[in-house]
C-alpha positions as CSV (number, residue, x, y, z in Angstrom):
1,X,0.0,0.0,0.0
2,X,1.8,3.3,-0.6
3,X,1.9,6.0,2.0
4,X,1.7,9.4,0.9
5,X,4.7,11.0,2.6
6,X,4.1,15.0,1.3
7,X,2.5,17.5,3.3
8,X,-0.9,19.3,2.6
9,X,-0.3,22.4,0.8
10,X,-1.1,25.5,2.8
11,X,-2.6,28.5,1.2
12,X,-0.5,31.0,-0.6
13,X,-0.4,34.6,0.8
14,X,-1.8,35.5,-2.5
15,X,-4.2,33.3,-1.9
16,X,-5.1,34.6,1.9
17,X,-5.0,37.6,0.6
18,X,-7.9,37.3,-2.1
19,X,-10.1,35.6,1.0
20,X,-9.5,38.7,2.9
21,X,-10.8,40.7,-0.1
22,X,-13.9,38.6,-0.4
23,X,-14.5,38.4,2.9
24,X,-14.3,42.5,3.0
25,X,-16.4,42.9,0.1
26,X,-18.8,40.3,1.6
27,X,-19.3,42.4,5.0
28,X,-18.9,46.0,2.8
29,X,-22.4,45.1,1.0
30,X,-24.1,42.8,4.1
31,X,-23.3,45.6,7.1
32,X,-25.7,48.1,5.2
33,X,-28.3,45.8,4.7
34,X,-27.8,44.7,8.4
35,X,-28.0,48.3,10.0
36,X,-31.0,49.0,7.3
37,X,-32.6,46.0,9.1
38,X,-32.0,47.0,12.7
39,X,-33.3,50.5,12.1
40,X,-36.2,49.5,10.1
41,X,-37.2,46.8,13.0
42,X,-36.7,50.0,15.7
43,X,-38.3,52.3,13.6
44,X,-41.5,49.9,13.6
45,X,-41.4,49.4,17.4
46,X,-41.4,53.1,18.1
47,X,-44.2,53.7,15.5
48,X,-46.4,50.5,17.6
49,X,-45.4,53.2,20.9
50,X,-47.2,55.6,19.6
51,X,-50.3,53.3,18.1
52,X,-50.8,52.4,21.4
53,X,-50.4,55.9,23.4
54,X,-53.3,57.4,20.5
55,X,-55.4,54.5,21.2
56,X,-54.8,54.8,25.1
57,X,-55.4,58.9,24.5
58,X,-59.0,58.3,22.9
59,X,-60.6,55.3,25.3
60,X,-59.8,58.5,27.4
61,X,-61.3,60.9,25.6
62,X,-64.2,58.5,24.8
63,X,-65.1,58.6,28.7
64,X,-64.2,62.4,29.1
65,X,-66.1,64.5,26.3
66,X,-63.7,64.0,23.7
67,X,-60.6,65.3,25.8
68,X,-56.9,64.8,25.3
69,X,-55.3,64.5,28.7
70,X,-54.0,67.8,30.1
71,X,-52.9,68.4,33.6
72,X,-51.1,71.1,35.2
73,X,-47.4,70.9,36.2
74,X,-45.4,74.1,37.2
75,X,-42.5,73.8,35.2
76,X,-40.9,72.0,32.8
77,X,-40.5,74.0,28.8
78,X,-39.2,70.5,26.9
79,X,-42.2,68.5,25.1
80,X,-40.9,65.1,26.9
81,X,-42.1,67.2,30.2
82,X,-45.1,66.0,31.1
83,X,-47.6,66.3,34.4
84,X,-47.6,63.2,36.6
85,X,-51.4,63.2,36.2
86,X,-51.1,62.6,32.2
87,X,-48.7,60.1,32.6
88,X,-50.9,58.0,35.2
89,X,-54.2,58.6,32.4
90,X,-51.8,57.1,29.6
91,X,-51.0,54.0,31.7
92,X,-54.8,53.7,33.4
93,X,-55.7,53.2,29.5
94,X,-53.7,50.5,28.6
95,X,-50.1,52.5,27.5
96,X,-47.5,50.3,29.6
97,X,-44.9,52.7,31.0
98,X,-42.1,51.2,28.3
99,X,-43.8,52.2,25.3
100,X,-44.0,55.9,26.8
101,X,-39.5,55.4,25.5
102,X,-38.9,55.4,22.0
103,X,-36.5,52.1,21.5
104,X,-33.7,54.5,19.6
105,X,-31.0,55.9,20.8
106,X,-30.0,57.6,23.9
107,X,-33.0,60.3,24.1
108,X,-34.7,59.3,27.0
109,X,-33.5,58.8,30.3
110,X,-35.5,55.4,31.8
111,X,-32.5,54.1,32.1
112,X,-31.9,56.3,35.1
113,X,-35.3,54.8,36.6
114,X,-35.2,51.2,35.6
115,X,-37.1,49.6,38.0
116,X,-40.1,52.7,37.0
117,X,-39.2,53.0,33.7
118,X,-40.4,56.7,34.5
119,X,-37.7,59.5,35.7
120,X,-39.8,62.0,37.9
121,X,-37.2,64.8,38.8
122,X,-40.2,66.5,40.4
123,X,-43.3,65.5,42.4
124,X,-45.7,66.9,39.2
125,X,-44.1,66.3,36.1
126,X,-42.1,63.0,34.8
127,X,-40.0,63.0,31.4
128,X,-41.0,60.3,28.7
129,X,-39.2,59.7,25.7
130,X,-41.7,61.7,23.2
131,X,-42.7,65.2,22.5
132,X,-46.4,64.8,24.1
133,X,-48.3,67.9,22.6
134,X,-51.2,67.5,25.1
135,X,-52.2,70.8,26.6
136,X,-50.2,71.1,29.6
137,X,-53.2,72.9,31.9
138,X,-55.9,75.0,31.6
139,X,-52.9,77.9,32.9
140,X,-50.5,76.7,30.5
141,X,-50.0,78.4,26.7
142,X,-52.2,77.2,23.9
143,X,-49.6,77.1,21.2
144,X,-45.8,76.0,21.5
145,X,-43.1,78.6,21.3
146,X,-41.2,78.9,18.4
147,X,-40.0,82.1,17.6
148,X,-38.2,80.3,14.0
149,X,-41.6,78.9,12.5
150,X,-44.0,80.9,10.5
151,X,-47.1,79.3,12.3
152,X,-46.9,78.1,15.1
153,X,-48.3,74.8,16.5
154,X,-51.7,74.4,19.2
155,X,-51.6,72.2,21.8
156,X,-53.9,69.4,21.7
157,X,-57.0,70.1,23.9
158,X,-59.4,67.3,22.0
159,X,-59.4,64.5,19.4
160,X,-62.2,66.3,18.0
161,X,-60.3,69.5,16.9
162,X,-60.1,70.9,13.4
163,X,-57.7,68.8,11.0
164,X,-56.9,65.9,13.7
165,X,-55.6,64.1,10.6
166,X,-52.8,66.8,10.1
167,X,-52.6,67.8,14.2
168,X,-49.8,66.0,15.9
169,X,-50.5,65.1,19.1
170,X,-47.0,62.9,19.6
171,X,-44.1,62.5,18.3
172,X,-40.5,61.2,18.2
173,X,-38.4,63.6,20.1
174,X,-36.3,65.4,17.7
175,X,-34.0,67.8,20.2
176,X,-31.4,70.2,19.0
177,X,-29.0,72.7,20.2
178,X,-28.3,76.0,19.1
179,X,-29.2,79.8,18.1
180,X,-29.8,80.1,14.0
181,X,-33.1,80.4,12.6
182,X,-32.9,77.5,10.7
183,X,-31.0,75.2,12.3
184,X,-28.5,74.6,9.6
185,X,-25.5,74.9,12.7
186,X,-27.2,73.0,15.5
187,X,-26.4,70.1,17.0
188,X,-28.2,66.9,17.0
189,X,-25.5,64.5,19.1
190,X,-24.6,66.0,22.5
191,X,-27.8,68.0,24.4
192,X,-27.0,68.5,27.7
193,X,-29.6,68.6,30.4
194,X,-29.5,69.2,34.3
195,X,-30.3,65.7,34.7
196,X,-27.8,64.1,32.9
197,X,-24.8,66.4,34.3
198,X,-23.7,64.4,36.4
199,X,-22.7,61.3,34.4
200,X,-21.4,63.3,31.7
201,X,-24.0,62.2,29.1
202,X,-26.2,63.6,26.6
203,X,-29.7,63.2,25.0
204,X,-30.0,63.1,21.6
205,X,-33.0,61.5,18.7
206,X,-34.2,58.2,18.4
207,X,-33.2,57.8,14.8
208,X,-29.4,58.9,13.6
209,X,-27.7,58.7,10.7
210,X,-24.0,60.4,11.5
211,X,-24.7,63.4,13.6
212,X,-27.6,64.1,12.2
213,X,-31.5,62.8,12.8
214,X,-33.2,60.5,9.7
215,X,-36.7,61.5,10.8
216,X,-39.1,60.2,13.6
217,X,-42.3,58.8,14.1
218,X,-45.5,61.1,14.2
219,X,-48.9,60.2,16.2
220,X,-51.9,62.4,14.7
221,X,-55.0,63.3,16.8
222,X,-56.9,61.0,14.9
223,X,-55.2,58.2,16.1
224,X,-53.0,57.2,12.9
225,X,-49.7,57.6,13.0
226,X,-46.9,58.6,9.9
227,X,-43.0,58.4,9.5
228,X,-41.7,61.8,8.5
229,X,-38.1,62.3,7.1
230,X,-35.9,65.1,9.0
231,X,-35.9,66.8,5.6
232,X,-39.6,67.6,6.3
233,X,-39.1,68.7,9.6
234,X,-39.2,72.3,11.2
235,X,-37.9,73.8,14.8
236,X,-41.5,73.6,16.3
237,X,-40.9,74.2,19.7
238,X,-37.6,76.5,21.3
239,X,-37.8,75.9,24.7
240,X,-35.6,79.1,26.2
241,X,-33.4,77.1,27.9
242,X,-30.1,78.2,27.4
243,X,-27.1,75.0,27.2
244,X,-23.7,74.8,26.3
245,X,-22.4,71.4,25.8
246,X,-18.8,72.4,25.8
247,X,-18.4,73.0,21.9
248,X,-21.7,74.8,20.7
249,X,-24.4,77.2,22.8
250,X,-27.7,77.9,22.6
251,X,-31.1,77.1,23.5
252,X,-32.5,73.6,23.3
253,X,-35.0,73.7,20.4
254,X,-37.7,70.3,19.5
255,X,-38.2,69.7,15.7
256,X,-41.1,68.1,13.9
């Protein structure tokens, strides 16, 4: 019987090389694809958030002559500000505490709270992970502040108010920092807040691309709910709280 007595050959670094290419090429087109994946499976989660929070917001209204939540809180200017008393209404109508977050990102700040899931920094207001456009009280404004837009937004009082298909009553928190009137120098990555100081992080939007938001989610009074690119966006709401994150300083401003 005859015994071979030569060694395997090994792969040339030629060879190796060329497998390395593929293998590059091969991750170059699938990491895309992957990413696209991952956001589009967020992007659907957060949109379901909001499905429920509109359906939870009209089995209220249904029982309360037609009225969006609104409860007074003394302070609070950011749109994820929102009264205690709303909060509990939301959850008393079926919207679990977790979909109040959307699932991108580093916006909200549950994570602070994860036993809650809510972040109350004060006994009447708690911070969610959405702009909530409810009217904040009978004392509060009736439309948000926004010195950049040419009309400015109402506050939702009820479902039943003129063009709930085009009113938003909800949407993905789109936060910025800065001082031009269009926002072209903002920025999107790093907003600093009081109650993040102290571990040195930062909120930002629930759906990036670079340094620089893709969109977000929109609940309408009517209950439906859209996707809307940041191209289609506008500075809805400046809140007047000057911030400085270390590199740029201005006020922190919500886009929609």
């Amino acid at each position: 019987m005859h015994k071979s007595t030569g060694l395997a050959r090994g792969f040339t670094l030629i060879e190796l090389l060329v497998v390395i290419a593929i293998i590059a090429i091969l991750m170059s087109i699938l990491m895309p694809a992957l990413r696209a994946a991952k956001d589009g499976a967020r992007r659907t989660k957060c949109m379901n958030n909001l499905r429920q929070v509109g359906t939870a917001v009209h089995i209220y209204a249904n029982d309360n002559r037609g009225l969006v939540p609104q409860f007074q809180q003394n302070d609070g200017a950011w749109l994820w500000d929102v009264a205690v008393r709303t909060c509990d209404v939301l959850t008393e109508n079926g919207a679990k505490r977790q979909i109040l977050y959307c699932p991108g990102g580093t916006l909200s700040v549950k994570d602070k709270d994860p036993v809650a899931n809510f972040w109350t920094p004060r006994g009447d207001r708690r911070i969610i992970g959405y702009a909530w456009l409810g009217k904040r009280g009978p004392n509060r404004p009736d439309f948000l502040n926004a010195r950049e837009a040419i009309y400015k937004k109402p506050y939702c009082t009820k479902v039943t108010m003129r063009n709930a298909v085009e009113t938003e009553l909800c949407t993905d928190a789109v936060p910025s920092l800065g001082n031009s009137m269009d926002g072209s120098t903002d920025d999107f990555m790093n907003i600093p807040s009081t109650i993040l100081t102290y571990s040195g992080e930062f909120h930002r939007a629930g759906h990036m691309r670079g340094r620089k938001p893709i969109g977000g989610n929109i609940l309408f009074l009517d209950g439906h709910t859209e996707w809307r690119s940041f191209a289609e966006m506008h500075i809805r709401h400046d809140t007047g709280d000057s911030r400085s994150n270390g590199t740029t300083t201005g006020t922190v401003r919500f886009w929609f």
